[in-house]
C-alpha positions as CSV (number, residue, x, y, z in Angstrom):
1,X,9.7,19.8,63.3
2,X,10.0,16.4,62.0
3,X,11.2,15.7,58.2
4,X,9.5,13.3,56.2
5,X,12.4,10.3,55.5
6,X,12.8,9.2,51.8
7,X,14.9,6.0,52.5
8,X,17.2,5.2,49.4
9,X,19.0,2.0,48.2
10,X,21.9,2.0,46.3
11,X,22.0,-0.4,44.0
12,X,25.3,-0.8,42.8
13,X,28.5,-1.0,44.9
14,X,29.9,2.2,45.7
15,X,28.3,4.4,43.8
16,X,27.7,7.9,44.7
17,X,24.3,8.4,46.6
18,X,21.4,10.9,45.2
19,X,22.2,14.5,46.6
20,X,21.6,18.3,46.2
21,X,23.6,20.1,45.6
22,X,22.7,23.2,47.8
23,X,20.7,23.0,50.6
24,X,18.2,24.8,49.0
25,X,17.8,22.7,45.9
26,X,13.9,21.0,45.1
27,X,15.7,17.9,43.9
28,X,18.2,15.2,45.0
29,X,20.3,14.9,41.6
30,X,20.8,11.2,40.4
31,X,23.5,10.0,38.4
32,X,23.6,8.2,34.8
33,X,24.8,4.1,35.9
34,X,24.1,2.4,33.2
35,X,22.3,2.7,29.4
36,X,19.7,0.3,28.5
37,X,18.9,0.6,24.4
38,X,15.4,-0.1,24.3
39,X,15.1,0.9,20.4
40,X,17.4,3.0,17.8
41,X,16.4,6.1,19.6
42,X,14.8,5.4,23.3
43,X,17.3,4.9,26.6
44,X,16.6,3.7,29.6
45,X,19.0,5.7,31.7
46,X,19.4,3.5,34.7
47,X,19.9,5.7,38.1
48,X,20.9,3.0,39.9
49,X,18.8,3.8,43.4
50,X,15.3,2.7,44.5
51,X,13.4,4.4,46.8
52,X,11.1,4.2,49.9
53,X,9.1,7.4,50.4
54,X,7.2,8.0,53.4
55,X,3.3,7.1,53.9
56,X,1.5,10.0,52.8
57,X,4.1,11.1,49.8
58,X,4.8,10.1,46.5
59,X,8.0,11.3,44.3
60,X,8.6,12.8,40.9
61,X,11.7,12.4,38.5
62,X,12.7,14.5,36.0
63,X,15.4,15.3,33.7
64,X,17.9,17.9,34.7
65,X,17.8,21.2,32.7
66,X,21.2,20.6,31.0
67,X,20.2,17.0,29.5
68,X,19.4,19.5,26.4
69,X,23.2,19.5,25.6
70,X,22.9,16.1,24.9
71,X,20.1,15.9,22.6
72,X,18.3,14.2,25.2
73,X,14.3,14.4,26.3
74,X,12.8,12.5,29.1
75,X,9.8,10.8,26.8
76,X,7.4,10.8,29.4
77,X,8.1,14.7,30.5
78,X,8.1,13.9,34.4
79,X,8.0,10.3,36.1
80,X,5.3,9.8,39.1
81,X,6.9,7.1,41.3
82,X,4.0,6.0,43.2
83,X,4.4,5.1,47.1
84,X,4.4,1.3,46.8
85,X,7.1,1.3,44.0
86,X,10.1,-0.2,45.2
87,X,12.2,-0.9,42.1
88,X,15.0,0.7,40.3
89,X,14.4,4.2,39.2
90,X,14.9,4.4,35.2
91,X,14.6,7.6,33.2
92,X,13.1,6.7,29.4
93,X,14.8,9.6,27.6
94,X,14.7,9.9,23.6
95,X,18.0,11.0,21.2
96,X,16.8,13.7,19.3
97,X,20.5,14.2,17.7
98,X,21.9,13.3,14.8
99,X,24.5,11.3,16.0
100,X,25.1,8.0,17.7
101,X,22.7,8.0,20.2
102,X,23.6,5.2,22.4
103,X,27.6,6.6,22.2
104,X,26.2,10.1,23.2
105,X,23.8,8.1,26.1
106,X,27.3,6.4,27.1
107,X,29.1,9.5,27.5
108,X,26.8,10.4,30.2
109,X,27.3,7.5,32.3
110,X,28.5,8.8,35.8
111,X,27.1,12.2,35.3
112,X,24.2,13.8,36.6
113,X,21.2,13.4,34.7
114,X,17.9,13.6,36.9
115,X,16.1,15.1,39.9
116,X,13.9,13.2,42.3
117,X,11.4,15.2,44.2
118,X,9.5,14.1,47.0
119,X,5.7,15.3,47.6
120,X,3.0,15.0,49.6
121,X,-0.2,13.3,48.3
122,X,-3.1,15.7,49.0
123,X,-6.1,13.5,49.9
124,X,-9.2,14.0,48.0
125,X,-12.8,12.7,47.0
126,X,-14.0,11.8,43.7
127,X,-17.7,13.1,42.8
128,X,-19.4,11.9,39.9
129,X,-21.7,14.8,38.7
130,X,-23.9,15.4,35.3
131,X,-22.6,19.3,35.0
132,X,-20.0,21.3,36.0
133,X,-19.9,24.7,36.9
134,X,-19.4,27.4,33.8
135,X,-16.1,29.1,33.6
136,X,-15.3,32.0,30.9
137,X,-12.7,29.2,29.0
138,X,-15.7,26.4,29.1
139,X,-14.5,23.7,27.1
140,X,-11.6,25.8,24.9
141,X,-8.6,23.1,24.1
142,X,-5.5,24.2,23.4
143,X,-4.4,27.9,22.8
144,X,-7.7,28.9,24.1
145,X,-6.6,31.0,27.3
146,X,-4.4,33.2,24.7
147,X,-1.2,33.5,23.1
């Protein structure tokens, strides 16, 4: 069987290339280059790789589970790099600490900070209808499914 290939640049010189770290891992891991302050409490946590994926697949990033020991939250919850994307992968992640945020976003630099998934882009149709089919939930919001 042939893999899908997710070519990856590396975009500063000699820096460690995205990984897993077990062979059984979702995500390729991506290391903390560089911190961009884009206000008193927003980083752009620069991974310092862009990315080619194959036709047919798109990739997601998000945060690794530890980034919670840093007061750190990706703001957008999970990145959707789209196929066509070819520049630099940033992370957007908010300081929810009380500290110095941009000292604590510095002390990361070098360290593992995200996971890049690759995934395959179901095709589908859109259909514009007047109803949709009922369901028990209908239109309940949130909380509506139960506790």
């Amino acid at each position: 069987m042939k893999l899908p290939v997710l070519k990856v640049r590396l975009n500063y010189p000699g820096m460690k290339p995205p990984a897993k770290a077990h062979d059984s891992d979702s995500g390729l891991d991506l290391t903390l280059m560089k911190v961009i302050e884009k206000r008193d409490d927003i980083f752009f946590f620069d991974t310092g790789v862009s990315i080619e994926a194959p036709y047919g697949y798109y990739t997601e990033l998000f945060p690794r589970s530890s980034i919670y020991k840093h007061d750190f939250m990706m703001v957008n919850s999970v990145g959707v790099i789209d196929t066509g994307y070819r520049g630099t992968l940033f992370m957007p992640m908010r300081y929810l600490g009380s500290g110095d945020g941009r000292a604590e976003a510095e002390s990361l630099v070098g360290q593992r900070i995200g996971q890049l998934i690759l995934r395959r882009i179901e095709p589908y149709q859109v259909e514009i209808v007047s109803d949709l089919d009922d369901t028990e939930r209908g239109g309940g919001g949130f909380g509506s499914s139960g506790s």
